[in-house]
C-alpha positions as CSV (number, residue, x, y, z in Angstrom):
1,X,34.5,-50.3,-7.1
2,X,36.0,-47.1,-6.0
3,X,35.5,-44.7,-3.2
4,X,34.3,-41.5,-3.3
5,X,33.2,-38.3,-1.5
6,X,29.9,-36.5,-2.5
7,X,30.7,-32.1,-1.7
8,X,27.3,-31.5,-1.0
9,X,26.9,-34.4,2.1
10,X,27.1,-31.9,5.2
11,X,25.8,-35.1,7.7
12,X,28.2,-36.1,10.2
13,X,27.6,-40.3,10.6
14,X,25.8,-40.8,7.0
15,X,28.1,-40.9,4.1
16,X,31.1,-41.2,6.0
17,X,32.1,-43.4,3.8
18,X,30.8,-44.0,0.1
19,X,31.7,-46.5,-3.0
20,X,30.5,-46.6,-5.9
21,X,30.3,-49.2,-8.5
22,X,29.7,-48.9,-11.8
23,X,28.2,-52.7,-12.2
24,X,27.1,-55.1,-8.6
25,X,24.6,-57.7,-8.7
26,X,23.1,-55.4,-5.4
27,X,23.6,-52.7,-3.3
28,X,21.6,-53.9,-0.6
29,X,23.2,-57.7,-0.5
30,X,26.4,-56.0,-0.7
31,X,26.0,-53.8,2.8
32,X,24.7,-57.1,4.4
33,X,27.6,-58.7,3.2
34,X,30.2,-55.9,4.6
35,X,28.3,-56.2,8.0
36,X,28.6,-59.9,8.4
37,X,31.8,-59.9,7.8
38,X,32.2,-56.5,10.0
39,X,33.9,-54.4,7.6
40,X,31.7,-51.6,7.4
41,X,31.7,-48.2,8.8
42,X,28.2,-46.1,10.6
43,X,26.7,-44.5,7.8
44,X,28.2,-46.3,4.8
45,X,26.7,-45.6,1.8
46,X,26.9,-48.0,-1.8
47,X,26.3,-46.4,-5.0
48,X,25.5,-48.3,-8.4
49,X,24.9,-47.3,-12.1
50,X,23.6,-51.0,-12.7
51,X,22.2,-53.9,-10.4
52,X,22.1,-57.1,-12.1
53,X,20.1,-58.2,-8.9
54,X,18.5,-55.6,-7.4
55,X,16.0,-56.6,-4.8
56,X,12.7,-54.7,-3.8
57,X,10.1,-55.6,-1.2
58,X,9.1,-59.3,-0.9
59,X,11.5,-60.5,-2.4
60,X,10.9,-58.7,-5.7
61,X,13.0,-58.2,-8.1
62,X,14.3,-53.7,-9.1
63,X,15.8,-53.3,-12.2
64,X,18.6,-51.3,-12.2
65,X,19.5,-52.1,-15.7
66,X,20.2,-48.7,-17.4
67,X,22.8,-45.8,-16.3
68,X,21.8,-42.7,-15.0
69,X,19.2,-43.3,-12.7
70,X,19.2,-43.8,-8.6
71,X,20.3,-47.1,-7.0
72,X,21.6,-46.8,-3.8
73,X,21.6,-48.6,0.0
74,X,23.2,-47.3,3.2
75,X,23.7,-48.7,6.6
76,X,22.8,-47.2,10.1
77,X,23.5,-49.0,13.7
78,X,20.3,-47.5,16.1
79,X,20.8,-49.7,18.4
80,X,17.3,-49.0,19.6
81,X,14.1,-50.7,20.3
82,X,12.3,-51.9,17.2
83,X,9.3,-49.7,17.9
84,X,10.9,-46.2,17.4
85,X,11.3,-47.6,13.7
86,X,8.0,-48.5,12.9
87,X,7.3,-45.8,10.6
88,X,10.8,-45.2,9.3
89,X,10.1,-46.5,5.4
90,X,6.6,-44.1,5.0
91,X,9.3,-41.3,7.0
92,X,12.1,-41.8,4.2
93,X,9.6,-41.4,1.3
94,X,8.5,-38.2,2.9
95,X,12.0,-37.1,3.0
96,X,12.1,-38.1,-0.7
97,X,9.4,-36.6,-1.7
98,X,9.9,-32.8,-0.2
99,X,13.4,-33.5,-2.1
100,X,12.1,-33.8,-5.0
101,X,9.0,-31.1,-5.0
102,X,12.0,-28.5,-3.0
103,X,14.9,-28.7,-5.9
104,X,12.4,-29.8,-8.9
105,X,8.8,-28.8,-8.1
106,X,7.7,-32.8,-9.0
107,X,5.5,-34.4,-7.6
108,X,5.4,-38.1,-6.0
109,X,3.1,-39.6,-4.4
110,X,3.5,-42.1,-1.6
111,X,1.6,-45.7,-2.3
112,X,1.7,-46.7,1.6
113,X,4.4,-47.6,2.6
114,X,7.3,-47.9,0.3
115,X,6.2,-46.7,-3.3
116,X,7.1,-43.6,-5.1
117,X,4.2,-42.7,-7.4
118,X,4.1,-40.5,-10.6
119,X,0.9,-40.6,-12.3
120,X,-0.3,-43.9,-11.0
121,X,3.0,-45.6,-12.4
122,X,6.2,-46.2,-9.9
123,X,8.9,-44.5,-10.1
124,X,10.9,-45.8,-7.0
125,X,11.1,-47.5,-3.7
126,X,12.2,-48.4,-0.7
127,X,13.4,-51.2,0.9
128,X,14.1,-51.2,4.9
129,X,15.9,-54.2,6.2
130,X,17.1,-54.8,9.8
131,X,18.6,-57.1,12.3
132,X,18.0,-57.3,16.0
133,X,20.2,-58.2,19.1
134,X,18.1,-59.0,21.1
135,X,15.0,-56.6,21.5
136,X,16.9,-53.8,19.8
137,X,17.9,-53.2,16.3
138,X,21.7,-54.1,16.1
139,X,21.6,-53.2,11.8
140,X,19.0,-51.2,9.6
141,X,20.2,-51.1,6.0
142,X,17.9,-48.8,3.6
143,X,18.1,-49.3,-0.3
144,X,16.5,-46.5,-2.5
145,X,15.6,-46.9,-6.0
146,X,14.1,-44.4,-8.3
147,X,14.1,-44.0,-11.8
148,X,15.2,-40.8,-12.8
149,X,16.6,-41.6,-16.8
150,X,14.8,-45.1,-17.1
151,X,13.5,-45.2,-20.9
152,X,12.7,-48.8,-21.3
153,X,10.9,-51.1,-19.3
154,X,11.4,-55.1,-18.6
155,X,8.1,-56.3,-19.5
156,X,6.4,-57.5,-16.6
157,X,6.9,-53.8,-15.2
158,X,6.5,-51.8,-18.4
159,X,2.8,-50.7,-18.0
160,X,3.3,-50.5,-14.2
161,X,6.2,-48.1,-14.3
162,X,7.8,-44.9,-15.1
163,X,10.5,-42.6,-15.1
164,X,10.7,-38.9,-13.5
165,X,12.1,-38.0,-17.0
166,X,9.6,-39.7,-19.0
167,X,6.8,-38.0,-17.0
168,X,8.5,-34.7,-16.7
169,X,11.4,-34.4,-19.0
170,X,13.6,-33.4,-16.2
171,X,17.1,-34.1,-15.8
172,X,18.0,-35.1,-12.0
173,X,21.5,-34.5,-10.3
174,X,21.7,-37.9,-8.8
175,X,24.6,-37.0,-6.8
176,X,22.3,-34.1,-5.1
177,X,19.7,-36.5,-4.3
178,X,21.7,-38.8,-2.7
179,X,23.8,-36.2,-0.2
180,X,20.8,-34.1,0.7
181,X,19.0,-37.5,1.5
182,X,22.0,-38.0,3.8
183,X,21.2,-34.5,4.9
184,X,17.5,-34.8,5.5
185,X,17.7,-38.0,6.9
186,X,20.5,-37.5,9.3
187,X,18.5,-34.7,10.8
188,X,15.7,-37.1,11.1
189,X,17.7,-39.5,12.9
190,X,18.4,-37.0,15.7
191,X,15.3,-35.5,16.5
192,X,13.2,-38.8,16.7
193,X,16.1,-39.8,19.2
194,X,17.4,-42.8,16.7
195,X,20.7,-41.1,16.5
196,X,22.3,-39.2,19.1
């Protein structure tokens, strides 16, 4: 584990701080870990090249088991009411998607709510996780996954999913994604009134 700075993060609160592993069982579990034991900064954001135990929606298992593509999780405090989060994950794959189609010209789809779609295959997802004090959210951790280099597929997901290069031969700056996501989403955060 190291930290790092990404250049191109111009976002004030998100990516304030960044590490990055090269090998963690999850990005996600490890936020959730740093907040329990309250060692973990507004904004934090965990990179990894490989997840041995990624974790997707329901309890799912992501495979994040080849370097190069996009595994990532940060951490926000709202400290708002649950409501003015209730379309936050469908928001984020917007965000994605506009990412994507403004540096790349791709196009993904969005399979309500969390799934990024190429060609009827998926490509990534999003997993949105929070904790409440009482009626308002206390934590909301967010972990991305999308597979930009993926060639090979575990084989309960191989005809289900895909790979931006596969589909469009396409080689993705991964640090770009990440910091502009920060950019884009930052932005978002202040003019639905989440962040001040």
């Amino acid at each position: 584990m190291k930290k790092i700075k990404l250049d191109k993060i111009v976002s004030k609160v998100l990516g304030s701080e960044i590490f990055y592993y090269k090998k963690i069982d999850s990005t996600q579990k490890e936020i959730w870990k740093r907040i329990i034991e309250d060692r973990i900064k507004n904004g934090t954001v965990i990179i990894a090249d490989i997840q041995t135990k990624g974790i997707g929606t329901h309890g799912r298992k992501w495979y994040t088991s080849q370097k190069g593509n996009i595994a990532f999780s940060i951490c926000f405090f709202p400290d708002c009411k649950l409501e003015n989060l209730k379309n936050i994950t469908k928001d984020i794959a917007k965000i994605l998607v506009n990412i994507f189609y403004d540096f790349y010209k791709i196009k993904i789809e969005i399979k309500d709510p969390n799934d990024l779609i190429i060609n009827n295959k998926k490509v990534g997802g999003i997993l949105t996780e929070t904790r409440l004090n009482g009626e308002n959210v206390k934590d909301l951790v967010i972990g991305i996954g999308i597979n930009t280099v993926k060639k090979y597929f575990e084989d309960d997901i191989k005809d289900l999913a895909t790979s931006i290069y596969k589909e469009y031969k396409v080689k993705i700056d991964n640090v770009r994604i990440i910091s502009e996501f920060c950019n884009r989403f930052e932005k978002y955060l202040i003019r639905e009134k989440i962040m001040n």
